[in-house]
N, C-alpha and C positions, 0 to 999 in steps of 0.2 A: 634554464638549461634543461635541466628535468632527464628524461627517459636514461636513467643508467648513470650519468654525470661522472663523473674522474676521468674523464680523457683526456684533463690536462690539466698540471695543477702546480704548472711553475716551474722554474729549474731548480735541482739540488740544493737548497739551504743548508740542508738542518746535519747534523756530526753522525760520523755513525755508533757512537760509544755515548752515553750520555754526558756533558761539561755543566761548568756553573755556567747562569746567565745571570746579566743585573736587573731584578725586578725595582722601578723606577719610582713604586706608588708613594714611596717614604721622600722622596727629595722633593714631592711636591709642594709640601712642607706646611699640610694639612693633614687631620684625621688621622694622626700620630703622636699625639701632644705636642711639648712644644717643639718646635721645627730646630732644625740647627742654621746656623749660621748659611748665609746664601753659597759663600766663598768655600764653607767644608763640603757642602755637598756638589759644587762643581769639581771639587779636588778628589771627591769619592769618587765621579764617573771617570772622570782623568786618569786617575791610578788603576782604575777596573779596567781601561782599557791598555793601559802599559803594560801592565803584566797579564793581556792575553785574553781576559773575557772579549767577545765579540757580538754576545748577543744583548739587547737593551730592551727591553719591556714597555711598555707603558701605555695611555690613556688620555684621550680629554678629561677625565673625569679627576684625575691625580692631581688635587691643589691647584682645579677650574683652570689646564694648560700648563702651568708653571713646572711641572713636570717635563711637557713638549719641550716649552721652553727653554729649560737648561741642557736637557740633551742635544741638543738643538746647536747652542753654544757651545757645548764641552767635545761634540764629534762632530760638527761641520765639515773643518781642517782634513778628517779621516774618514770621511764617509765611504767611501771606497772598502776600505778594509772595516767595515762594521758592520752589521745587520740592525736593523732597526724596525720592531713591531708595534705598534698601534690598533686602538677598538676602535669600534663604532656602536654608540649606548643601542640599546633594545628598541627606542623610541624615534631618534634622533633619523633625518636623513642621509644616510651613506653618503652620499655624492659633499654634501655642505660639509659634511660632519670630516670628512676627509680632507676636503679643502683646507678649512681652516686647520688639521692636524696636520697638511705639508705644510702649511706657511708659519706656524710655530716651531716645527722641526727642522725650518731653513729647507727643505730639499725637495727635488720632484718627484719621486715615488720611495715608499716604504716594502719592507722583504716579505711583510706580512699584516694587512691588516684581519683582524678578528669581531665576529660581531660576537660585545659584552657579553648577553645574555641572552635567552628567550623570552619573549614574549608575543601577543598578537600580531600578526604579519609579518614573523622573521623569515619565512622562506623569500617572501618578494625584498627581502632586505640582501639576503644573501645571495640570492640574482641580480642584485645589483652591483654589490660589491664584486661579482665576477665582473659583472661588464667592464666596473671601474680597473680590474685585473688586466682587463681586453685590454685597455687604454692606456696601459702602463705605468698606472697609479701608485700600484702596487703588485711584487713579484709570485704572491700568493697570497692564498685566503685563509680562515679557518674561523673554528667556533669555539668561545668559552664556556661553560659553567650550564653545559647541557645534559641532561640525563642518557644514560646511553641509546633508550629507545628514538629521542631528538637526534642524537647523534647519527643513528643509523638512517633515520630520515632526510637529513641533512645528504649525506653521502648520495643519494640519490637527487638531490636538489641543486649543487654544485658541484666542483672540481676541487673542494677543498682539502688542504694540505698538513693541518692539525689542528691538534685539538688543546684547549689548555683548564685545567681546573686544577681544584685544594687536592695535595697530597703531602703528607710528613708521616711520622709515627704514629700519632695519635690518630689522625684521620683518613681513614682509606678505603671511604668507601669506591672510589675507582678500580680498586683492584677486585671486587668482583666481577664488573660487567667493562666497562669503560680500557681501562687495558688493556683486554683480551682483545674488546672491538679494535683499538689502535693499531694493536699489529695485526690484525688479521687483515686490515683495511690498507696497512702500508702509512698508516699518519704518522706525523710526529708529535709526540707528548711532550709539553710544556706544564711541567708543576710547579705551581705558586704556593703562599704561604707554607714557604719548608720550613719554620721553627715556628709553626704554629702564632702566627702573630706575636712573635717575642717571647711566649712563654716555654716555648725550647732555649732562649737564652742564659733561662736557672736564675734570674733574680728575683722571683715572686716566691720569696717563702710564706707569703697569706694572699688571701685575696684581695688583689689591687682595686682602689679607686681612683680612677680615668678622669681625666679635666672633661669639662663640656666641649662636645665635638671630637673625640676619638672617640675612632670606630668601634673599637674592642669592648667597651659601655657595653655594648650588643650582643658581644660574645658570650657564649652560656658556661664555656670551660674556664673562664675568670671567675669560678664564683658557683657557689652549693657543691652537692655533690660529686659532680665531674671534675671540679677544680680539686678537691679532696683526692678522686683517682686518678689524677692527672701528676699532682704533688708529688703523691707516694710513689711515680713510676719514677720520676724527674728525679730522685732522692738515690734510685737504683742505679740510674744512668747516669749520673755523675761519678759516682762511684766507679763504673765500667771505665768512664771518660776520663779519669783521673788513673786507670791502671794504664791506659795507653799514653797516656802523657800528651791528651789534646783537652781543649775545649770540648763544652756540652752541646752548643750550636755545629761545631765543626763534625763532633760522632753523628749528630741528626741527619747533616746533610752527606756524610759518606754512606750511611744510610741508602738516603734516599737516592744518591748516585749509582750505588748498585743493584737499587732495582730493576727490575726486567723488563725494558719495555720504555723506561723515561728517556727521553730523548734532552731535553734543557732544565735543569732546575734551577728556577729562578729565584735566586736569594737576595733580598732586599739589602739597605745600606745606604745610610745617610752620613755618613763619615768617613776618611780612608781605617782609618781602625776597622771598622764595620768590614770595609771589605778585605782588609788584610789576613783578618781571623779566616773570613770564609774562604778564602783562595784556598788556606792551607788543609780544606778537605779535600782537594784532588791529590795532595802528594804522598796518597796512600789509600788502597783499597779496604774494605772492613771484612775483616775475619769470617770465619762460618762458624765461628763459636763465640765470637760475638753478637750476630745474628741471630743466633740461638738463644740467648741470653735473653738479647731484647725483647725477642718473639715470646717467650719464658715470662717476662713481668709485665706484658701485656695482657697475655690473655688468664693470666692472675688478677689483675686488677680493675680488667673491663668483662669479668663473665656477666651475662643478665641473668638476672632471677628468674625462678616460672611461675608465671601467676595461677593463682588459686582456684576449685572449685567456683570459690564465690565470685570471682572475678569473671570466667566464661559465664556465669547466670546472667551477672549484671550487664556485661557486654552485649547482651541482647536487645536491650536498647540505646547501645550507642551509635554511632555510627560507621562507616562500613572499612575504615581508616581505623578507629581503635578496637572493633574487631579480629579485626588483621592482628593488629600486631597482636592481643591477648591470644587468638589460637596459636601463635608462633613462640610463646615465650613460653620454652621449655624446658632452661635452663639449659640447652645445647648450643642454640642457634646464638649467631653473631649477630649485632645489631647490621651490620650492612648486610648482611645475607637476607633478613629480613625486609630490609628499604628494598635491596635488587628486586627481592621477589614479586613484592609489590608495583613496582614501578615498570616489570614486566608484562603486568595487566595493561599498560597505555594509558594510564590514568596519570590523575596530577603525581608527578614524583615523588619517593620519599627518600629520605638521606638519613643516617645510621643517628643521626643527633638528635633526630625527633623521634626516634624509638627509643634511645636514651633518657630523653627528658620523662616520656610518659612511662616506661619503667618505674623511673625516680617518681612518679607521682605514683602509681600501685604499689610501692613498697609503703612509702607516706601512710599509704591507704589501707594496709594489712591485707588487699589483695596479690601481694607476689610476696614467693621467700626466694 
């Protein structure tokens, strides 16, 4: 489409206040541990949609289908009054890859398909995925887990209608660049992993070991360091969560409901439990002194150190990525203010977790106090 792109980009979806939505990745009943029963997590979507969620999440890639699949089954009957979103992997053909995401999901067209991620050739991916928009495949488009500088090139590439990536407590680096671009552009924000891959749920008091084949293996906040500042905030908010008389998941996600700018956050749930708990973060908004609290033991627990002398000498032959980050670490700056700023240059992206880890590796190193 190219020259300017947004002149059309669907009809009205998305809420104008931000609601829960049901992120789907978990009932695919992979890359979770072990899965639950097939019949609970039909009765999770079931009951997510009786008491009023409308928006459903999901992927080819969620338990290879079997995600499509039950959604598929559990809101057929109600397609009508549901919204129902789907990707298309980085690599994969739009056109096929859709195909067979209607004919898992029983239906003719989805409210929104999203291309996964970036990689090589996604602009003639996302031209495509309009076409397939033209054809009434699907009701609109959008992009996942792009950097804001992709994003804004995107916007010019399509008529897409949002956008979705990682946002909770812990991790935000969207709210540097990525938010602002949302609403200035008119998208709608879709946030995923809001309790932080379960460890917003408060049952890891050490650091967990994952069976073979969950994702979270991978996750850097399970484990050293981060998991230690992660703990000690988890220890505060509970505490917080416990004067208001809710759950730790449910404070996370009002949280994240009253941020500015989120249009769906998407909370996972392979159980009706799972989604009972979560429901009951809409039926209260979170304080400004709560808010203040939070904001209070975060930036207690995640300040970065400023590296050394010795550390700008050595820098001088690394390369132009840990460079960066060692002139920035000043003891002032925010790990994602750093990533933004970087990824501002148009270069390969960087996200506040990989300024994090190599911090943690110059402290290691007695180049940062």
């Amino acid at each position: 489409m190219h020259t300017g792109a947004r002149e059309h980009s669907g009809p009205l979806l998305f809420p104008v206040s931000a609601v829960l939505g049901f992120g789907a990745w978990g009932i695919g009943g992979s890359a979770w541990g072990a899965p639950a029963e097939e019949s609970e997590r039909l009765a999770a979507i079931a009951l997510a949609r009786e008491r009023g969620v409308v928006w459903f999440d999901t992927a080819p890639t969620y338990g290879d289908g079997e995600s499509e699949h039950l959604l598929g089954r559990a809101l057929g009957p109600h397609r009508s009054k549901v919204r129902i979103a789907t990707k298309v992997g980085p690599r994969d053909d739009p056109r096929r890859s859709l195909e067979q995401s209607l004919q898992r999901l029983g239906t003719d067209y989805v409210d929104l398909v999203q291309l996964h991620e970036i990689a090589d050739g996604w602009e003639a991916r996302l031209e495509t995925l309009h076409r397939l928009q033209l054809a009434g495949k699907a009701r609109a488009i959008g992009v996942c887990n792009a950097s804001h500088v992709e994003l804004s090139r995107a916007l010019r590439v399509a008529p897409i209608a949002a956008y979705q990536g990682p946002f909770n407590l812990f991790d935000r680096d969207v709210e540097e660049r990525l938010l602002p671009l949302c609403r200035e552009s008119g998208l709608a924000f879709l946030a995923f992993r809001p309790l932080a891959s379960g460890l917003l749920g408060g049952g890891f008091s050490e650091s967990p070991g994952f069976s073979d084949g969950d994702h979270r293996t991978k996750l850097y906040w399970f484990r050293g360091a981060e998991f230690a500042r992660r703990h000690l905030v988890i220890a505060k908010l509970m505490d917080l969560a416990a004067g208001l008389r809710i759950s730790l998941p449910v404070l996370a996600l009002r949280w994240l409901l009253s941020r500015t700018g989120v249009t769906i956050v998407l909370a996972g749930a392979r159980t009706p439990v799972h989604v009972a708990d979560n429901l009951t973060a809409q039926d209260a908004s979170l304080d400004e002194a709560t808010s203040r609290e939070i904001d209070a033991a975060m930036r207690s627990a995640f300040r970065l150190p400023a590296a050394t002398s010795a550390a700008a000498q050595e820098a001088l032959g690394w390369g132009p990525r840990e460079r960066f980050i060692v002139e920035h670490l000043d003891g002032r700056s925010t790990p994602e203010a750093i990533a933004a700023a970087w990824t501002d240059r148009g270069d390969q992206p960087m996200v506040a977790a990989q300024v994090k880890v190599f911090a943690d590796q110059l402290l290691a190193s007695g180049l940062a106090v």
